[in-house]
C-alpha positions, 0 to 999 in steps of 0.5 A: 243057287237059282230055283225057278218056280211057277206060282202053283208050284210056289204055293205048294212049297209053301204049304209043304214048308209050313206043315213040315215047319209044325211038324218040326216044332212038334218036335223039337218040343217032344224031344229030350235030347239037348243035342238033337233039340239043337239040331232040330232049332238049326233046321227050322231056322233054315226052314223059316228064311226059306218059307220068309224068301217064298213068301216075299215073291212077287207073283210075277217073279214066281211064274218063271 
Protein backbone atom coordinates (compact mmCIF):
# COMPACT_ATOMS: atom_id res chain seq x y z
CA UNK A 1 0.00 0.00 0.00
CA UNK A 2 1.36 3.63 -1.00
CA UNK A 3 0.10 6.91 1.05
CA UNK A 4 0.84 10.01 -0.44
CA UNK A 5 0.96 13.04 2.20
CA UNK A 6 2.22 16.66 2.29
CA UNK A 7 4.25 17.81 4.80
CA UNK A 8 1.57 19.64 7.00
CA UNK A 9 -0.29 16.63 6.65
CA UNK A 10 2.93 14.70 7.69
CA UNK A 11 3.44 16.62 10.61
CA UNK A 12 0.03 16.24 11.87
CA UNK A 13 0.02 12.25 11.64
CA UNK A 14 2.92 12.47 13.65
CA UNK A 15 1.56 14.37 16.29
CA UNK A 16 -1.58 12.53 16.34
CA UNK A 17 0.57 9.01 16.38
CA UNK A 18 2.61 10.21 19.23
CA UNK A 19 -0.31 11.11 21.70
CA UNK A 20 -2.11 8.31 20.79
CA UNK A 21 1.17 6.16 21.23
CA UNK A 22 1.04 8.04 25.32
CA UNK A 23 -2.17 7.21 25.39
CA UNK A 24 -1.73 3.55 24.64
CA UNK A 25 1.18 3.13 27.12
CA UNK A 26 -1.04 4.85 29.62
CA UNK A 27 -2.76 1.97 29.04
CA UNK A 28 -1.19 -0.70 28.62
CA UNK A 29 0.17 -0.05 32.29
CA UNK A 30 -3.50 0.39 33.78
CA UNK A 31 -4.49 -2.74 32.42
CA UNK A 32 -4.90 -6.06 34.11
CA UNK A 33 -5.53 -8.23 31.74
CA UNK A 34 -2.74 -10.30 30.43
CA UNK A 35 -4.64 -10.74 27.39
CA UNK A 36 -5.56 -7.22 26.42
CA UNK A 37 -2.17 -5.99 27.73
CA UNK A 38 -0.80 -8.07 24.94
CA UNK A 39 -2.95 -6.93 22.59
CA UNK A 40 -2.27 -3.40 23.56
CA UNK A 41 2.11 -3.93 23.15
CA UNK A 42 0.81 -5.73 19.30
CA UNK A 43 -0.65 -2.19 18.54
CA UNK A 44 1.94 -0.09 19.84
CA UNK A 45 4.67 -1.70 18.10
CA UNK A 46 2.74 -1.12 14.81
CA UNK A 47 2.17 2.28 16.17
CA UNK A 48 6.14 2.87 16.38
CA UNK A 49 7.30 1.28 12.93
CA UNK A 50 4.60 3.81 11.60
CA UNK A 51 5.69 7.02 13.81
CA UNK A 52 9.83 5.49 12.84
CA UNK A 53 8.68 5.30 8.54
CA UNK A 54 7.14 9.20 8.94
CA UNK A 55 9.89 10.30 10.99
CA UNK A 56 12.53 9.06 8.30
CA UNK A 57 10.56 11.03 5.52
CA UNK A 58 12.43 13.19 3.60
CA UNK A 59 10.45 16.44 3.51
CA UNK A 60 10.58 16.25 -0.10
CA UNK A 61 9.08 12.92 -0.31
CA UNK A 62 6.34 14.01 2.00
CA UNK A 63 5.16 17.00 0.03
CA UNK A 64 3.54 14.66 -2.78
Amino acid sequence: MHLEVSSPECFLLLEILQAYRTDLTAEILRTDSVTYRKELKEEEAIVDRILGRLRDLKPSEAAA
